[in-house]
C-alpha positions in Angstrom: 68.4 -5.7 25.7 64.7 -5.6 24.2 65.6 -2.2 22.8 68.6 -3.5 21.2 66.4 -6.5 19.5 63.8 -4.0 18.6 66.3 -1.4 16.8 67.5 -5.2 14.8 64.4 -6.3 13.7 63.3 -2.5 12.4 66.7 -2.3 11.1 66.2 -5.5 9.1 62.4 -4.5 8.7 63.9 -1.6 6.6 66.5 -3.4 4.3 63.9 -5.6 3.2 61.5 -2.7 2.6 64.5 -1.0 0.6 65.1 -4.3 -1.4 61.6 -4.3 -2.6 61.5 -0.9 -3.1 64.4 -1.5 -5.4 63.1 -4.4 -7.3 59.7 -2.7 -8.1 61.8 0.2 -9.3 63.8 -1.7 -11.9 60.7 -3.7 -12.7 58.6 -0.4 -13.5 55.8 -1.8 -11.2 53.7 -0.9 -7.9 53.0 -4.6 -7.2 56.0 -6.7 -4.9 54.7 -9.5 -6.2 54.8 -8.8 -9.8 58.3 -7.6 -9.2 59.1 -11.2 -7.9 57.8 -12.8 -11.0 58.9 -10.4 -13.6 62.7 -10.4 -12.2 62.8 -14.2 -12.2 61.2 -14.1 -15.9 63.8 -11.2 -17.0 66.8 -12.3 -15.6 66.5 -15.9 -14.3 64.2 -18.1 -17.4 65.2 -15.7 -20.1 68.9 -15.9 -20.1 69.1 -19.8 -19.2 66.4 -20.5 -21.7 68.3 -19.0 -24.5 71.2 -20.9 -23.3 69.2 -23.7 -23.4 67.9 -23.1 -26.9 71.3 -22.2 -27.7 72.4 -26.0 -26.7 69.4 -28.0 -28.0 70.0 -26.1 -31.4 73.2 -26.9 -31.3 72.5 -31.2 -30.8 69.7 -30.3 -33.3 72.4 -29.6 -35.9 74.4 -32.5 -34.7 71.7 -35.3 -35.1 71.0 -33.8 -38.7 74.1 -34.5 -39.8 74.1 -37.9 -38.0 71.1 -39.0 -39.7 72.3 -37.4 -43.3 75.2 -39.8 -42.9 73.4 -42.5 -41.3 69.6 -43.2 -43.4 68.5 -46.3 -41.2 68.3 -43.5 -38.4 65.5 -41.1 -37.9 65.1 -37.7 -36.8 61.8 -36.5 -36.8 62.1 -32.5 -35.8 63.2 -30.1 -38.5 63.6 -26.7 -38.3 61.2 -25.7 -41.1 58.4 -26.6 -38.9 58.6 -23.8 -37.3 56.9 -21.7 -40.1 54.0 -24.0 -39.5 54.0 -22.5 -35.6 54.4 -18.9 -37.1 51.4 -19.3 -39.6 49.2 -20.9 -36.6 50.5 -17.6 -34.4 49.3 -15.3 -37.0 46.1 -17.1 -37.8 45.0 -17.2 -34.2 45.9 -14.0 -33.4 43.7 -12.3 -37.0 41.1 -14.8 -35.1 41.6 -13.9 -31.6 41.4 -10.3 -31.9 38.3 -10.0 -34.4 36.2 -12.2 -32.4 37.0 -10.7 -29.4 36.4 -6.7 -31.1 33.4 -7.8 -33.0 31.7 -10.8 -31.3 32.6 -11.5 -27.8 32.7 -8.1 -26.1 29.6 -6.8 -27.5 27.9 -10.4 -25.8 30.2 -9.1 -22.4 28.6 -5.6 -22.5 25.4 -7.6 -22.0 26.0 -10.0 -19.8 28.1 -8.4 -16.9 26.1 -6.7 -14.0 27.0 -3.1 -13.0 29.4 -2.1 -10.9 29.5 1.5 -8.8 33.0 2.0 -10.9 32.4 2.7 -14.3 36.1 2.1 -15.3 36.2 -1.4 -13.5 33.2 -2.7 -15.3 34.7 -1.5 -18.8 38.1 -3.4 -17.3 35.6 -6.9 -16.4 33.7 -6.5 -19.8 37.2 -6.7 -21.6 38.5 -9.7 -19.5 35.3 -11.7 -19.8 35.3 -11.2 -23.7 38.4 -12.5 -23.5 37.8 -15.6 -21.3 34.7 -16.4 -24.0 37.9 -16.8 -26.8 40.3 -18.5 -24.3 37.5 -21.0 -23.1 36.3 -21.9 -27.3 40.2 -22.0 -27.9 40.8 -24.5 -25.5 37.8 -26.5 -26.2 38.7 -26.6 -29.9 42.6 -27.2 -29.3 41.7 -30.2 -26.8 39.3 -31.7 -29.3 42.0 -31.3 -32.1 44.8 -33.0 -29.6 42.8 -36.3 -28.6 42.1 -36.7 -32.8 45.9 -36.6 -33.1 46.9 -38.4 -30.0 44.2 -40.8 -29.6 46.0 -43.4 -31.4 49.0 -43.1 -29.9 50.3 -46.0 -27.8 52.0 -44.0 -25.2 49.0 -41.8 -24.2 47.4 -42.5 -20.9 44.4 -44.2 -20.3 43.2 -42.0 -18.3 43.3 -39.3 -20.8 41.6 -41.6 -23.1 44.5 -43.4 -24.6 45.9 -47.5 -24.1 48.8 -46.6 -22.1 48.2 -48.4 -19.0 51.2 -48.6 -16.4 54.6 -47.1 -16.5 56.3 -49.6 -18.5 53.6 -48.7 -21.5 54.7 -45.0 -20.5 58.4 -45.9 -20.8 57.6 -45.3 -25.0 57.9 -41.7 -24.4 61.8 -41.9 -24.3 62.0 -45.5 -26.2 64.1 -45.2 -29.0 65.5 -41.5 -28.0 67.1 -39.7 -29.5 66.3 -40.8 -32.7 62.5 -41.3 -32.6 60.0 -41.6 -34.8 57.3 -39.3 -34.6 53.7 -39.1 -36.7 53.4 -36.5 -38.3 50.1 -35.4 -36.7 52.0 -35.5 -33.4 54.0 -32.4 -34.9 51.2 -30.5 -36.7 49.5 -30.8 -33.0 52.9 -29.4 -31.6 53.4 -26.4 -33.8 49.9 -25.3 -33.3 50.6 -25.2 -29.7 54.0 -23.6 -30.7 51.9 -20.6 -32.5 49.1 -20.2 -29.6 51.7 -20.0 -27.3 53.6 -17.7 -29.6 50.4 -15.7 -29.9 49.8 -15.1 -26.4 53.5 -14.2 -25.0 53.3 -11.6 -28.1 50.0 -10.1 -27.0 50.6 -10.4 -22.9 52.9 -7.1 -23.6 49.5 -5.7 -24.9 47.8 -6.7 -21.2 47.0 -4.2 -18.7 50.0 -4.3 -16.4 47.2 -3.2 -13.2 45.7 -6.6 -13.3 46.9 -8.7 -10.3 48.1 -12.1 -12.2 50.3 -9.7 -14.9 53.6 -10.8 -13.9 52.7 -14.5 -13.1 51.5 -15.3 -16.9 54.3 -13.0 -18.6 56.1 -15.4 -16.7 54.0 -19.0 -17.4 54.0 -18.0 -21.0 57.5 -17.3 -21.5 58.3 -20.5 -19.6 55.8 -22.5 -21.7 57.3 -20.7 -25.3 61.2 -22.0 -24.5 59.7 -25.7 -23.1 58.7 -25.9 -26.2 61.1 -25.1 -28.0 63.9 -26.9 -26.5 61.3 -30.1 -26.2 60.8 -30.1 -29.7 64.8 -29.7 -30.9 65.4 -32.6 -28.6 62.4 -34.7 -29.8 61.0 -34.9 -27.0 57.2 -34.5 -28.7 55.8 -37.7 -27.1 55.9 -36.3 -22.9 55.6 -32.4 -24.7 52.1 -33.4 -26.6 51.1 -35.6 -23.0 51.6 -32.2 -20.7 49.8 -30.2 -23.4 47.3 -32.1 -23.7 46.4 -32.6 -20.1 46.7 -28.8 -19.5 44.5 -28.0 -21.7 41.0 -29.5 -20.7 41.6 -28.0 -17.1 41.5 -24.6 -18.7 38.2 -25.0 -20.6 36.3 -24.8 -17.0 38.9 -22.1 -16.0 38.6 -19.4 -18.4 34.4 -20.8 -18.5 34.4 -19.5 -14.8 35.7 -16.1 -15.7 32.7 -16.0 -18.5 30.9 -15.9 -16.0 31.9 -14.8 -12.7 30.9 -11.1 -12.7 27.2 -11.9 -14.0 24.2 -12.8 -12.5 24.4 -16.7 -13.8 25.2 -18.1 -10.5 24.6 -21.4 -11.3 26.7 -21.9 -14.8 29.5 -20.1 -12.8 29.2 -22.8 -10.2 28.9 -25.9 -12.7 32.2 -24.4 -14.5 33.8 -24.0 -11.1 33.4 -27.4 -9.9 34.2 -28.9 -13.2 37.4 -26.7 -12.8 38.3 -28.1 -9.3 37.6 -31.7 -10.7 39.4 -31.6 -13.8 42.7 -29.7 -11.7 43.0 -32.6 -9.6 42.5 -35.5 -11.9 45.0 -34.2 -15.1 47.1 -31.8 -13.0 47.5 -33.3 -9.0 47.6 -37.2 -10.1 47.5 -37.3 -14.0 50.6 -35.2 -14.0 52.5 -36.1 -11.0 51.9 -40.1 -10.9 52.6 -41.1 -14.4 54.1 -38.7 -16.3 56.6 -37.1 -14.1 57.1 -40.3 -11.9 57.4 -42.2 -15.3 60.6 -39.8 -15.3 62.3 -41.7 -12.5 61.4 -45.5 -13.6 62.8 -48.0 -15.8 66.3 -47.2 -15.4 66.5 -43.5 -16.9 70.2 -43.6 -15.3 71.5 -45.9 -17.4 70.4 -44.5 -20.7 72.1 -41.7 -22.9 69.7 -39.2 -22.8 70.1 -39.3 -18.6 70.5 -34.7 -18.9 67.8 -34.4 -21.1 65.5 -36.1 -18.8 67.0 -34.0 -15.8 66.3 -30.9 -16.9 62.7 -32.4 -18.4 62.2 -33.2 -15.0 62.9 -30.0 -13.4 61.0 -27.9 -15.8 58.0 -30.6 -14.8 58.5 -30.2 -11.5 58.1 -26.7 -11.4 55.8 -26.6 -13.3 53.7 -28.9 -10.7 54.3 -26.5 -7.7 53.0 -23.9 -9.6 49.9 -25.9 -9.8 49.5 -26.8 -6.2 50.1 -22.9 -5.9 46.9 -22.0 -8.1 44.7 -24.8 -6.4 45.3 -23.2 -2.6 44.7 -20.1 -5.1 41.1 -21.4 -6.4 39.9 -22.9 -3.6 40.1 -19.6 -1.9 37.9 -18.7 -4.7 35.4 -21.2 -3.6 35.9 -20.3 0.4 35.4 -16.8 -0.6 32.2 -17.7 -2.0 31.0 -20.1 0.6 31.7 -17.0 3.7 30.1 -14.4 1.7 27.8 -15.7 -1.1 29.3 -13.8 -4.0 31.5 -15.5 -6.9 34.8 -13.3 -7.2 38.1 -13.6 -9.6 40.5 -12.7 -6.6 43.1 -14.4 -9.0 42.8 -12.1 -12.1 41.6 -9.6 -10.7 43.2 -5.8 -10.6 45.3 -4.5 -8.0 43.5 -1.8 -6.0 40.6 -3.9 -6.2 39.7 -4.3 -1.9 38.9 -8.2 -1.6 37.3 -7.4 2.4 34.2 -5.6 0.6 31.8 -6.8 -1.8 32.9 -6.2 -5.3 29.2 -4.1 -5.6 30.8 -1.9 -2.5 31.7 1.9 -4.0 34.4 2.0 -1.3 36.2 -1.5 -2.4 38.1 0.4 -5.6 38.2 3.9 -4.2 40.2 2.4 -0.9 42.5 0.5 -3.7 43.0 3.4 -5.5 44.1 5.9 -2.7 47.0 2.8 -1.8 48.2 2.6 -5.2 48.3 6.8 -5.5 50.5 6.6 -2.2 52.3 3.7 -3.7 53.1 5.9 -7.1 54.1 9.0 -4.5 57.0 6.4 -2.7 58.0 5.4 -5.9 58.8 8.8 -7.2 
């Protein structure tokens, strides 16, 4: 009997192995867990996005018409503003990549300490000089969104605006579809349309060895149809809201990874706690208690727009477990710390990189490297 439950559970032990075998092979990767997320990007948000798109241009055209016919309507997206997204992509990518080749990887070189590996420290020198864009990016783009939000009456008050309660929220959808919009509201939109743009483009561009690969091929491509489909639909008022609130969280995030592999202990600290603060205020209440529960008050059923919101809701929703999923995520970070008094990326960090020895240990990427070599032989 126990031999017959033993040959069941090695039986299913090895069609599970086989499936993952299987995914990483049509993925091209070494990693199961990038597999996961770079199948469910592929062939689950890709195709339904475009369908989505697909849809929301097709109401798009619709309303047009509808307001052509009808002038004491309003209709504030047009399709033209996408160039303004495409000429904020380009901008910020000249910018990104020239400060990051002529400014910020030069101050790297000289600010990360030295690691036995050679290769690893080249690999940390590149991701910090990219955290010191990321982190002025966000700074500047948050700055630029409360000037063109603060006077908004449906922005929250805790994120600086007058909206107090959920019936001052309940302006996001009033008026919907047709809904007037300020026209700094949409220059703020489109220049979040071109840096997502920007950095979907350039993730292909990424080295595919770092742990997070699949997870932000997959947040970006997510974040590039959102918009999209939020902005044919006119939904701009919640779409500028989540933005905005995103943003100031990732300031302290990408400031953390300016610093993380030097010996400025301290300001790696300050950014890390300013990161955990700032997650749980915009992202675990901000987020959660008054914009997406402002989804499900003031009689959404009853309204026309009752799919719109739906799916609105969805996409919000998942997009809040994947926050609670990088909290656990980052405050392993801080655990990690605490137990053995070094700061360490575990999150963005590359794959045969040996998290049970010190990052200073020669035997933490050697070990890594013999697993991935034996993973590259099963794969062949």
């Amino acid at each position: 009997m126990a031999s017959a439950e033993a040959k069941k559970n090695e039986s299913v032990a090895v069609e599970k192995s086989e499936k993952s075998h299987f995914l990483k092979r049509l993925m091209k990767t070494n990693s199961t867990r990038d597999a996961i997320f770079l199948f469910t990007a592929v062939y689950i948000i890709l195709p339904i996005g475009l369908i989505f798109i697909a849809v929301s241009y097709n109401i798009y055209r619709e309303r047009t018409i509808f307001v052509k016919q009808h002038p004491e309507f309003e209709y504030t997206p047009k399709i033209e503003d996408f160039l303004l997204g495409i000429i904020s992509c380009i901008i910020i990518y000249l910018i990104r990549v020239n400060s990051i080749d002529y400014i910020f990887r030069a101050r790297a070189e000289k600010t990360i300490v030295e690691f036995p590996s050679e290769e690893l420290r080249k690999k940390k020198i590149e991701k910090a000089a990219f955290a010191r864009f990321r982190c002025l990016w966000y700074l500047i783009i948050t700055i630029i969104g409360y000037y063109c939000l603060k006077d908004e009456e449906w922005l929250p008050r805790t994120l600086g605006g007058s909206a107090r309660t959920l019936k001052d929220l309940n302006l996001f959808w009033e008026g919907l579809p047709y809904q007037s919009q300020s026209r700094k509201v949409v220059i703020y939109y489109m220049i979040q349309f071109g840096s997502a743009l920007c950095t979907f483009i350039l993730q292909f561009k990424q080295n595919r060895t770092r742990n997070s690969y699949g997870e932000f091929l997959l947040h970006d491509m997510a974040t590039l149809i959102l918009l999209i489909i939020s902005f044919l639909n006119n939904y701009l008022r919640m779409g500028a809201v989540v933005l905005f609130l995103h943003d100031i969280s990732d300031i302290f995030s990408y400031g953390c990874k300016i610093y993380v592999d030097t010996k400025h202990i301290k300001i790696t600290l300050f950014f890390y706690v300013s990161l955990v603060l700032t997650w749980f205020w915009t992202r675990l209440y901000v987020f959660p208690f008054q914009v997406i529960l402002q989804c499900f008050t003031n009689n959404i059923w009853a309204r026309p727009e009752l799919i719109g919101y739906m799916i609105i809701a969805i996409c919000l929703f998942t997009l809040l477990c994947l926050h609670v999923y990088w909290i656990v995520l980052i405050m392993n970070i801080g655990v990690r710390f605490i137990t053995s008094g070094e700061a360490d990326d575990m999150q963005d960090a590359e794959r045969n990189e040996d998290f049970s020895k010190s990052k200073f240990d020669e035997e933490r990427v050697k070990e890594g490297e013999e697993k991935e070599k034996v993973s590259d032989k099963k794969k062949d």
